[in-house]
C-alpha positions in Angstrom: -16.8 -22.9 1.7 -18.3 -21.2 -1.2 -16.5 -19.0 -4.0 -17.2 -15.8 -5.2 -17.7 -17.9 -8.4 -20.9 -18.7 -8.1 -22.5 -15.3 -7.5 -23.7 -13.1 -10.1 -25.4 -9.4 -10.5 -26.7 -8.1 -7.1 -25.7 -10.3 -4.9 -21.8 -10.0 -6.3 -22.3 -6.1 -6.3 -23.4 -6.7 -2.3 -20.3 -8.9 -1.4 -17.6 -6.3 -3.4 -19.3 -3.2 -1.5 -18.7 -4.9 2.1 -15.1 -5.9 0.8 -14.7 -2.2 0.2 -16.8 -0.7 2.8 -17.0 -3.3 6.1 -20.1 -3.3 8.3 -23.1 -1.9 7.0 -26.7 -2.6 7.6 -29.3 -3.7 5.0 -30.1 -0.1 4.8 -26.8 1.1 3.8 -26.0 -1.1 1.3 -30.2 -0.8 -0.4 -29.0 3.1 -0.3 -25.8 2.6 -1.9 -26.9 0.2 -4.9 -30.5 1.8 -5.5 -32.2 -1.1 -4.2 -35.5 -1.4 -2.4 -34.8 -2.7 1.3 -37.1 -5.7 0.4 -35.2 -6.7 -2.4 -31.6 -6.9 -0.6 -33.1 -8.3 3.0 -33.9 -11.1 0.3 -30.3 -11.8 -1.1 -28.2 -10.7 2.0 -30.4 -13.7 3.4 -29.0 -16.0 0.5 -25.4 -14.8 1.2 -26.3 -15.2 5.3 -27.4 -19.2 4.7 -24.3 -19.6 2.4 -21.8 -18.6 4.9 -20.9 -16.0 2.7 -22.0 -13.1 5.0 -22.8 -12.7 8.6 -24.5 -10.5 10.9 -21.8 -9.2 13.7 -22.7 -6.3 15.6 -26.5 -4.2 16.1 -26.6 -0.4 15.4 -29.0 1.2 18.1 -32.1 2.1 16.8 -35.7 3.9 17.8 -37.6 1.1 16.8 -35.5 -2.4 16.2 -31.7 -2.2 16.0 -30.5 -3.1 12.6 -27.5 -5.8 12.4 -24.5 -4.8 10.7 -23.2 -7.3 7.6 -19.9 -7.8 6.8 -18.1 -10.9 4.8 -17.8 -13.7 7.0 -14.2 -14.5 8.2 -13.8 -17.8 7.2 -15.8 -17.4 3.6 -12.2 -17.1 2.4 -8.6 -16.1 3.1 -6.0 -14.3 1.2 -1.9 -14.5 1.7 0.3 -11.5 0.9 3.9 -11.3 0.3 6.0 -8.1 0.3 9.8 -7.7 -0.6 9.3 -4.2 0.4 12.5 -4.9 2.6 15.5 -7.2 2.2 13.7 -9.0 5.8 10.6 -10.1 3.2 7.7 -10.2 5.2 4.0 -12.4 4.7 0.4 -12.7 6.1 -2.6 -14.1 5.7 -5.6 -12.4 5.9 -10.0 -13.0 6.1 -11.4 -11.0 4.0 -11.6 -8.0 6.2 -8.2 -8.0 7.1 -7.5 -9.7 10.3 -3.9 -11.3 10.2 -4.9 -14.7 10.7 -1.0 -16.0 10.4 2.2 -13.9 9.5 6.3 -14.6 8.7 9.4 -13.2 7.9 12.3 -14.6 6.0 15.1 -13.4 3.8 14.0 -12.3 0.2 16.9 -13.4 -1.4 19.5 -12.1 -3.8 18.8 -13.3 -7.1 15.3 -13.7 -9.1 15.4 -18.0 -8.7 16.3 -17.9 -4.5 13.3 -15.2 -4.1 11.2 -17.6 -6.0 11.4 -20.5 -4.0 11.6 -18.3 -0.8 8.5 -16.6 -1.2 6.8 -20.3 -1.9 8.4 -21.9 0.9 6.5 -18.7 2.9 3.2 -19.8 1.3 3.6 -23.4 2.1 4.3 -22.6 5.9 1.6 -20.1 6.2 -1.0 -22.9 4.3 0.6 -25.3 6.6 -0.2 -22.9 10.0 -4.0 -22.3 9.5 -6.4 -25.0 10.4 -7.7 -27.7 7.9 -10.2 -26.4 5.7 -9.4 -22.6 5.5 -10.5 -21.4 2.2 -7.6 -20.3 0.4 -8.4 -18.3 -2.9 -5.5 -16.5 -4.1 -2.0 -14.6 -3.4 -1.0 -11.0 -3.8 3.3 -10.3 -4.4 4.4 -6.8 -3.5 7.6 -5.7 -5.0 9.6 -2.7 -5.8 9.3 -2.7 -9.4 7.5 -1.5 -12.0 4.2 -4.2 -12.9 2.3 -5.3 -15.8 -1.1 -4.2 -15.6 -2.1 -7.6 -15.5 -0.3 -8.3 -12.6 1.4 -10.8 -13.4 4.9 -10.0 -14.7 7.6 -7.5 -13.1 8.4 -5.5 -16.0 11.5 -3.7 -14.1 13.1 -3.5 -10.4 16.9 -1.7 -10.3 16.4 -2.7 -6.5 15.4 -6.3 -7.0 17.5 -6.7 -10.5 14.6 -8.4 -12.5 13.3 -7.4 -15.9 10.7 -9.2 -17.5 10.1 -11.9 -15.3 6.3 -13.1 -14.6 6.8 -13.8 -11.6 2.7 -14.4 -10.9 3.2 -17.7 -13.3 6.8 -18.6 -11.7 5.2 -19.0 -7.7 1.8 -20.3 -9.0 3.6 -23.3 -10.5 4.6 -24.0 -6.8 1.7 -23.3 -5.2 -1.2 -24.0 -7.0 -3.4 -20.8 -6.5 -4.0 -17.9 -8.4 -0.9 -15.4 -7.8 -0.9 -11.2 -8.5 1.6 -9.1 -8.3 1.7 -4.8 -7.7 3.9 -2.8 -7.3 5.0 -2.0 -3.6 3.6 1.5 -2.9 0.5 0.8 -4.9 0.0 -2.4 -2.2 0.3 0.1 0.5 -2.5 2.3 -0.9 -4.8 -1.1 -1.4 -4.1 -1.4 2.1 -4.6 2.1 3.1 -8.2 2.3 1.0 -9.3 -1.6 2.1 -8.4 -1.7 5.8 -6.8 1.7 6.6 -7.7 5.2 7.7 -8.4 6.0 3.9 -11.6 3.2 3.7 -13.9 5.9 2.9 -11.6 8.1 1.7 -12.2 8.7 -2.3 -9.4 10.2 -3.4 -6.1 10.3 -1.7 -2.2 10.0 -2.2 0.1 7.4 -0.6 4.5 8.4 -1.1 6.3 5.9 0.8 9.8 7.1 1.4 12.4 4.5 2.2 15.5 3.2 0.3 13.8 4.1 -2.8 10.6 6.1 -3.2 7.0 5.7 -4.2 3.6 7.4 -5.2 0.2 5.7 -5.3 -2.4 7.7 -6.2 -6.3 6.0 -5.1 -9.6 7.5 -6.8 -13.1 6.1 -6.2 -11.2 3.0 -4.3 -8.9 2.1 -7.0 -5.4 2.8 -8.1 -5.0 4.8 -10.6 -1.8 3.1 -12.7 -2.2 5.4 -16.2 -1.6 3.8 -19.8 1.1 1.1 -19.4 1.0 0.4 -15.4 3.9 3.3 -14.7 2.2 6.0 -12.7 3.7 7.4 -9.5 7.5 7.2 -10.8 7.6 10.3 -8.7 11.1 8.9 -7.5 12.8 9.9 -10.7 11.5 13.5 -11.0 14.3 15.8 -11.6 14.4 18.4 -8.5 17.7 18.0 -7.4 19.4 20.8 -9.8 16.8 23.5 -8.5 16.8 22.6 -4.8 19.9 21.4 -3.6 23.2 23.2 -3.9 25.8 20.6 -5.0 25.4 19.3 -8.8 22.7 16.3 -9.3 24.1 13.1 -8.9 23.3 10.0 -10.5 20.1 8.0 -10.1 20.4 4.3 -10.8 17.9 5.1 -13.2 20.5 6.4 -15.6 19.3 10.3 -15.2 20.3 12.5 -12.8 19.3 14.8 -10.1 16.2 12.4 -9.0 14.6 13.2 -6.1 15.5 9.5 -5.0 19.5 11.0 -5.3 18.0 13.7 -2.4 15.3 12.9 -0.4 15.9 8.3 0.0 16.6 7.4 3.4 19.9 5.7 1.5 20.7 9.3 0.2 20.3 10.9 3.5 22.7 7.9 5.2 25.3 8.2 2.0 25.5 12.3 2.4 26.3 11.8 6.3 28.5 9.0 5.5 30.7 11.6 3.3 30.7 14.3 5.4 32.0 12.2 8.2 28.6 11.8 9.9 27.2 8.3 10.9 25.5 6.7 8.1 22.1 6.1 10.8 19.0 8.0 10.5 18.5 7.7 14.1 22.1 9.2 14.6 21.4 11.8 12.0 18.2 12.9 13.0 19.7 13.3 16.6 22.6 15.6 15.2 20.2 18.2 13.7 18.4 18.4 16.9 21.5 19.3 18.5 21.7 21.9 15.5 24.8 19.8 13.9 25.2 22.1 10.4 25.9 19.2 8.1 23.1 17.0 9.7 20.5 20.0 9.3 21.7 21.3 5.7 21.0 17.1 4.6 18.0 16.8 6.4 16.7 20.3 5.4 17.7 19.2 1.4 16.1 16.0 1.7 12.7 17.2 3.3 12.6 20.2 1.0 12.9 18.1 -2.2 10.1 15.8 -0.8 8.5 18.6 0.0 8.4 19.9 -3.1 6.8 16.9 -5.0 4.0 16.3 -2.6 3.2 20.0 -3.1 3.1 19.4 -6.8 0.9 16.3 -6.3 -1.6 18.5 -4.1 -2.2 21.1 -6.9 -2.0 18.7 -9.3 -4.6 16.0 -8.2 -6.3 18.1 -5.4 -6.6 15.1 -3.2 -8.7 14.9 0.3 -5.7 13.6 2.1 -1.8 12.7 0.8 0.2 10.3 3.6 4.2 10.3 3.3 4.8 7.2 5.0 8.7 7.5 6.3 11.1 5.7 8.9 10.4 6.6 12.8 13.0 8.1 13.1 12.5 10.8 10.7 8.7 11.4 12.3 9.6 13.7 14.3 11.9 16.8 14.7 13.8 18.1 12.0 13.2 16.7 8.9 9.3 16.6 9.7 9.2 20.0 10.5 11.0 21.1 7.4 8.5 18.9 5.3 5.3 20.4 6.2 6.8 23.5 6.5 7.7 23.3 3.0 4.7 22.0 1.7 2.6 24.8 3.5 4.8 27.7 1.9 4.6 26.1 -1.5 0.7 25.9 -2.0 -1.8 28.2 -2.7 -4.1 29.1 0.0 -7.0 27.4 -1.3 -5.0 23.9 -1.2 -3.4 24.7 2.1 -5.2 22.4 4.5 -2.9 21.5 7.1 -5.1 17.8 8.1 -4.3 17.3 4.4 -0.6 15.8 4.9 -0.3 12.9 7.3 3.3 11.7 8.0 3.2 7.9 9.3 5.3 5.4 10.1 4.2 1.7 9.3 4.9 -1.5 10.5 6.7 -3.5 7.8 3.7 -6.4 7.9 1.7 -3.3 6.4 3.0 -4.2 2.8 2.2 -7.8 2.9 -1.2 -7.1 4.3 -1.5 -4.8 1.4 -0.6 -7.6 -0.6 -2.9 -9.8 0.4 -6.1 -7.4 0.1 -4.6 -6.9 -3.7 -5.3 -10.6 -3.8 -8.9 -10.1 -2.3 -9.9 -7.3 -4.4 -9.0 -9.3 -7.8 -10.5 -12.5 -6.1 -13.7 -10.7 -5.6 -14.3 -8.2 -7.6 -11.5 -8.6 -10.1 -10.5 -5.0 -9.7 -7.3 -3.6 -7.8 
C-alpha cells in the first residue's frame, strides 16, 4: 500500500483535510482549499487509482449525486497505547478510526516492565490483523508531562519516570515510528479526529480521574504553550479559598491543588477518613440519601472543579468545554453541584448551558486517541 511519503502539495493538503474532516465530496474539499472543481476531480482521481482514497457513500443531489471521499481503510493503520489506567489498554485503528483490533494488559510497575509490556501489546495486535495491513506508526498515551517532540516523558509522579524517551525505548522493539502525548491531550486528538468535537474549532477537554487533566484544541490542534506544559490545571491552588479544612499536600510538592480536592482518589481518601467507604459508587449513593459528610465532599470536590472550568470559559471563550468523569459521578450530586457552580460563576454573556458536557468514556477512548496522535504525525506531521 502506498505512504503518505510520496505525496506532495495538493494532493497531501487533500488527504490531511479528510483525516481531519471525514467524508466530503469533491466540492467540499475544492471549497475548502480554493481550488477549481476541475483541478481536484483530477488529483482525488490519482489518490482514487492509488488506493489512497475511496468513494463510499452518494449525497442526494438535483442533478447527479456527488460521492463522498474519505481515506481508504486499508491505505494504512495506526496502534495506540494508553497507560491512562493501571489495566493499560491498546487498539488499532484505519485511518478514520475504526478499531480494527484492541487489548488490555497490566501497565506495569516500573519504567523497564512497562516497556516491554506495551511492546509485547504491539507485537500481538501486529500479529492479529491480516498479512499485509499497512502499519505506519504508534501513538503512547501517558500521564506525564511530554516533550514537544513526542518523544521523551519529561515527568509522571503517577508513572514515576523522569526523563525517559520512551518513543526511542519501544521503537527499538518494534521497528515503527513511535510518539508519545500526554494522556488528556490524547483524549482531545480523539475528541477533535473521531469525536463529537470533529468540526468543533475550539474546545476544552478536563479529564477528571485519579489525577486530573486539561487539553485545550484550536483550529484542530492542541495547543501545548512554550515547553509542552499547558493544561497543568491539576496543580492550581483552589483548595485554601474553597474548601474549609487547610490545603493538603499535592504530590507535586505544593499544596492546596485542586488534584488534593476535586481527584476521584481525593473524593475516596476524604470518605475513607470520615468513616465512609472509599467507593465512588458508594459515595455518590450516600449524598443521594442526603448523608452530610458524603454531600459536604462531593459538594467540595464539584465546586473546586467547578471553579476552574469557569476560569477556563472566561479565559479561552471556547465553543464547548467536556469534563470527562467516572459514571458514577454523572449523575446526581456531584453533577448537579458542578454545573450549578459553573453557571453562578460566569458572566451572562459566557453562560451557555450546551457549553459544558459532562461524559463518561470508555477506557479504549485513550488508546484510540493514541493512535489518531500517531495518524495525525504520520500524515500531516502535526498533533
Amino acid at each position: 500500500m502506498n505512504e503518505t511519503a510520496f505525496l506532495d502539495g495538493i494532493a497531501r493538503n487533500i488527504v490531511a483535510l479528510l483525516a481531519r474532516q471525514g467524508g466530503m465530496t469533491r466540492s467540499d474539499i475544492a471549497s475548502a482549499l480554493n481550488l477549481s472543481k476541475g483541478r481536484v476531480s483530477v488529483i482525488t482521481g490519482q489518490l482514487l487509482s492509488q488506493g489512497v482514497i475511496e468513494e463510499y457513500a452518494y449525497v442526494p443531489s438535483s442533478r447527479r449525486p456527488s460521492s463522498l471521499l474519505r481515506l481508504h481503510p486499508k491505505y494504512a493503520s495506526f496502534i495506540g497505547v494508553s497507560l491512562h489506567n493501571r489495566e493499560a489498554s491498546a487498539v488499532v485503528i484505519d485511518p478514520n478510526g475504526t478499531v480494527l483490533a484492541k487489548t488490555f494488559f497490566e501497565r506495569g510497575d516500573d519504567y523497564e516492565t512497562s516497556i516491554r509490556r506495551i511492546s509485547d501489546a504491539v507485537t500481538m495486535l501486529r500479529n492479529e490483523c491480516p498479512p499485509g495491513t499497512n502499519f505506519q506508526a504508534v501513538g503512547v498515551a501517558l500521564p506525564a508531562y511530554v516533550s514537544m517532540d513526542k518523544q521523551v516523558c519529561v515527568t509522571s509522579s503517577v508513572l514515576g519516570w523522569d526523563n525517559r524517551d520512551v518513543s526511542a525505548a519501544i521503537s527499538r522493539e518494534i521497528g515503527l515510528p513511535v510518539f508519545v502525548e500526554n494522556d488528556t491531550n490524547a483524549l482531545a486528538v480523539y475528541e477533535s479526529m473521531f469525536g463529537r468535537m470533529r468540526h468543533i474549532p475550539a474546545f476544552v477537554v478536563m479529564a477528571v480521574g485519579d489525577g486530573i487533566g486539561v487539553a485545550y484544541t484550536v483550529n484542530g490542534s492542541v495547543h501545548h504553550g512554550e515547553y509542552g506544559g499547558a493544561g497543568e490545571l491539576a496543580h492550581l491552588p483552589v483548595a485554601q479559598s474553597l474548601s474549609q479544612e487547610p490545603p493538603r499536600p499535592c504530590r507535586c510538592g505544593n499544596r492546596g491543588c485542586l488534584e488534593t480536592v476535586s481527584s476521584s482518589q481525593a473524593i475516596r481518601t476524604r470518605a475513607r477518613e470520615v468513616g465512609l467507604p472509599p467507593n465512588i459508587h458508594l459515595i455518590s449513593a450516600k449524598a443521594r440519601e442526603g448523608d452530610p459528610e458524603a454531600l459536604r465532599i462531593l459538594h467540595t470536590a464539584a465546586n473546586s472543579l467547578g471553579y476552574a472550568a469557569a476560569s477556563l470559559i472566561q479565559i479561552l471563550d471556547p465553543s464547548h468545554i467536556i469534563i470527562a468523569i467516572e459514571d458514577d459521578l454523572l449523575h446526581g450530586v456531584f453533577a448537579a453541584a458542578l454545573r450549578q457552580f459553573v453557571e453562578q460563576n460566569l458572566m451572562p454573556s459566557f453562560n451557555r448551558p450546551e457549553r459544558l458536557q459532562l461524559i463518561c468514556h470508555d477506557t479504549l477512548v485513550w488508546a484510540t486517541g493514541a493512535a489518531g496522535l500517531a495518524s495525525r504525525k504520520h500524515l500531516f506531521g502535526a498533533c
